[in-house]
N, C-alpha and C positions, 0 to 999 in steps of 0.2 A: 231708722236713725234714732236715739237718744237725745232726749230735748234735759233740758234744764229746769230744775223744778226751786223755790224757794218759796222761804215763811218767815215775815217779818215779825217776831214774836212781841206785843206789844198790847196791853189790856186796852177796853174799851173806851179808857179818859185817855189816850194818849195822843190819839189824830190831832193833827195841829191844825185844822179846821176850824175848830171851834170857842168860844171863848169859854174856856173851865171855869171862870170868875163868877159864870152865872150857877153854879153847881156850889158854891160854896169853897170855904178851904177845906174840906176833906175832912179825914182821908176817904179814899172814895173803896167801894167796893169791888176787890182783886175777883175776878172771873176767867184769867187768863189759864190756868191749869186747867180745866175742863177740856173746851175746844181746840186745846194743844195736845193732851192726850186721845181726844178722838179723832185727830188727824194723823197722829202715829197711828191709830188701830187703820186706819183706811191705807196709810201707804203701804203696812204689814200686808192688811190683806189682798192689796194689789199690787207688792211686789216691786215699790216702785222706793226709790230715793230722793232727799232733797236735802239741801242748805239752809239751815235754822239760823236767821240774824237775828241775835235778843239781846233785848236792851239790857242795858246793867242791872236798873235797880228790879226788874224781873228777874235776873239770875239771882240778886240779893236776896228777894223773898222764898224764890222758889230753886233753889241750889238742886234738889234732887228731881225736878222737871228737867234741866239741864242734861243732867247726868244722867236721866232715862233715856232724853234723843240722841246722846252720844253711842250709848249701849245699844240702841235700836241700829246704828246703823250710817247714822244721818250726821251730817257735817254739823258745826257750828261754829257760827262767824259775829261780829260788832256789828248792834242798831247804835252805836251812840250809849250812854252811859242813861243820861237823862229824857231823849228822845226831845230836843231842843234844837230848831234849825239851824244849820249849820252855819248858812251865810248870815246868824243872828249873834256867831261867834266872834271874839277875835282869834289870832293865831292861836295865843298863849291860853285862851279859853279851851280853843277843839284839840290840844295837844291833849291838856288835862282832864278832856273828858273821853278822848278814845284812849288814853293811857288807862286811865283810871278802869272802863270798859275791860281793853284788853286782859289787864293784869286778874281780873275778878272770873273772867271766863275759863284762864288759860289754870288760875289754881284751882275752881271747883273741876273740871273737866279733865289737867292733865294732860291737855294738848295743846298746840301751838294753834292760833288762832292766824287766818292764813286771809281775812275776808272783812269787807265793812260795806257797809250797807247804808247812806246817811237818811234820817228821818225824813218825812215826806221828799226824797230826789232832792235835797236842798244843797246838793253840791254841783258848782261849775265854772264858767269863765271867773265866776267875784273868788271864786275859792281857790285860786292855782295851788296855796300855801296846803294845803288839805292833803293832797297825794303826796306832797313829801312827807308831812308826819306820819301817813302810813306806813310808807317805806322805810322810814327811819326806825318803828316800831316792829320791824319783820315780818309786814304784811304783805302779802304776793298780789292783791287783786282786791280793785274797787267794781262795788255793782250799783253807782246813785247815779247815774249823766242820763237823765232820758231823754231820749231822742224826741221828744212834741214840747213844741211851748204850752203851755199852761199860766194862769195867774200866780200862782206858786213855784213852778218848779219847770224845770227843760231847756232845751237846746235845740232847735228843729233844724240847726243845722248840724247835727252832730252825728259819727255814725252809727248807725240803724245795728252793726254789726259788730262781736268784739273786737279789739284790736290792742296795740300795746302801745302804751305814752310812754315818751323819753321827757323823763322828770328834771330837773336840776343838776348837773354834774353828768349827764345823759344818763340817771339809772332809769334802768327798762322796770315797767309796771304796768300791768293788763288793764282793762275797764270792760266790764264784762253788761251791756245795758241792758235792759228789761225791752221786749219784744216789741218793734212798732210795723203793724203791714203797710205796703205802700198801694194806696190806689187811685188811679188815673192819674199817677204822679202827686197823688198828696198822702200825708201822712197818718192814720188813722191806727188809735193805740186799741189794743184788743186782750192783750195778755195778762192781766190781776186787776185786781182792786176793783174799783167803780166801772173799768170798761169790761173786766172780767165778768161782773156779774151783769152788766145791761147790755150785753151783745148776743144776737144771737148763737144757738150751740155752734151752727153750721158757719159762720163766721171764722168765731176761735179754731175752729178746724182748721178753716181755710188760710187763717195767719201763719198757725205754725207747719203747714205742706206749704205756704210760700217759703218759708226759712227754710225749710228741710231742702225743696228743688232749688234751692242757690246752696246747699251744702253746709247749711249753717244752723245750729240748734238753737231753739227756739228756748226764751229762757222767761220764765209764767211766776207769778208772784202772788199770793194770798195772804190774808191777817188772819188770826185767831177768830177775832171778834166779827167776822164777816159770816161765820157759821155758827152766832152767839145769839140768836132769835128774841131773847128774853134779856138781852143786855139791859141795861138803864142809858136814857138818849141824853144826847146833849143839845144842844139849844144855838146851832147857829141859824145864820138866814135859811129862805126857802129853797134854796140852790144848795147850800154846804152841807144841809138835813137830805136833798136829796143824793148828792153822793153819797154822804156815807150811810145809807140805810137802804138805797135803795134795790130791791132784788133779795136781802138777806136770806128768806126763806126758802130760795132756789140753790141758792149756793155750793152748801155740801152735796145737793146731788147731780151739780152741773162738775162737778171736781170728782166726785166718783166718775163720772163716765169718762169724762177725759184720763184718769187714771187707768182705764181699762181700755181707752183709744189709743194711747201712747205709751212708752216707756219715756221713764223719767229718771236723772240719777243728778248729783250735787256735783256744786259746781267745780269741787277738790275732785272728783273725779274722772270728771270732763277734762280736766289737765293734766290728770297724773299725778297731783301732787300730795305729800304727806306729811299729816298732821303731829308726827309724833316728834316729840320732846328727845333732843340728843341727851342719854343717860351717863350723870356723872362717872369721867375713871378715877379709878384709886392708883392710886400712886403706889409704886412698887421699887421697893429698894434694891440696890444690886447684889444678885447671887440668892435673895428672896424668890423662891415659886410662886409663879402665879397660880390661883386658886381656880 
């Protein structure tokens, strides 16, 4: 079976972990094109696909990374414009910053952006208003509701498995969540980031053959800057230093193997869906041939 593979494309200062204020006003140093293009060379060479969510002002800087992952292969979908919590928005705020997102992606790239992704999972019950401005924007599918409480972000009552929300007016709209195993009846996340890299290999295996024996794709999440050894740290407590740093050096080669344990493809094509752009007609006068 085909699991679900994505990448939150987002440079080192962007974790909302940490407080930036201790780093100065900037600008800080952009290291996100590196670890983005040796992530395409790994999914090349393993033959595998994914779903690239990037933040705006990364596609701002770096337009033709963009347009590399597109040409590679590989989807791309909205982190957020800013990479600014969601539920630290008002309405009239996350309109204008997933519009703003959308609009930046769909002209450098040429396709229809079909996917959002919100900054650290910071969308849920406070944000109902969220899913409709995707759907109003002609988005097919949100991937932010994770299914574990956390201090920051989740819903441990939510499901574990995708499914589709009847939005406002009853439009239909998928939520596609990020992987949680269940064990002894409790919840236990396994699938990217911080549990990605502190779990054991045999673990992660065993997360996504639980999803796979219930018939359902197991859907794995990574950052750039998690395979960025030499990044510049930031400065929160002893807990928020140890998430985001902790494991880094095993990272890219715990993600090769699992690239070569499984096949992986985005999440546009787990559904079927297509990204391309309906091409203007011309108008044709009567008793004119058409060309």
């Amino acid at each position: 079976m085909k699991n679900i593979l994505t990448f939150d494309i987002e440079d080192w200062y962007h974790p909302n972990l940490a407080d930036k204020d201790l780093l100065g006003a900037g600008p800080f140093e952009d290291r996100v094109e590196e670890p983005t293009l040796r992530i395409l060379n790994i999914l090349d060479e393993t033959h595998n696909k994914a779903t690239f969510f990037v933040v705006g002002d990364i596609a701002e800087k770096f337009p033709d990374l963009v347009r590399e992952i597109v040409r590679r292969g590989h989807e791309v979908g909205s982190h957020g414009y800013r990479h600014n919590l969601v539920y630290d928005y008002t309405e009239a705020q996350f309109e204008t910053d997933l519009g703003n997102s959308v609009r930046l992606l769909e002209k450098i790239t040429g396709r229809k952006v079909l996917g959002y992704r919100a900054p650290s999972w910071s969308l849920g019950e406070k944000t109902p208003w969220a899913w409709d401005a995707m759907h109003d924007l002609g988005l097919q599918y949100d991937s932010s509701l994770y299914p574990f409480k956390t201090f920051l972000y989740g819903d441990s009552t939510s499901s574990r498995f995708e499914y589709n929300l009847t939005l406002s007016g009853d439009k239909p709209f998928r939520e596609i969540p990020p992987s949680v195993a269940e064990v002894l009846g409790r919840r236990v996340p396994f699938s990217g980031g911080f549990y990605f890299r502190v779990v054991p290999y045999v673990f992660l295996k065993a997360g996504i053959r639980q999803y796979n024996r219930a018939g359902q794709p197991a859907v794995v999440y990574l950052h750039p800057w998690e395979i960025d050894v030499e990044q510049p740290r930031l400065k929160p407590d002893a807990l928020k230093r140890f998430i985001l740093y902790a494991n880094l050096k095993r990272t890219e080669k715990k993600l090769r193997r699992l690239l070569t344990d499984f096949r992986f493809i985005s999440i546009k094509d787990h559904w079927g869906l297509t990204d391309a752009r309906p091409q203007p007609q011309l108008a044709v006068s009567a008793g004119e041939p058409v060309q």
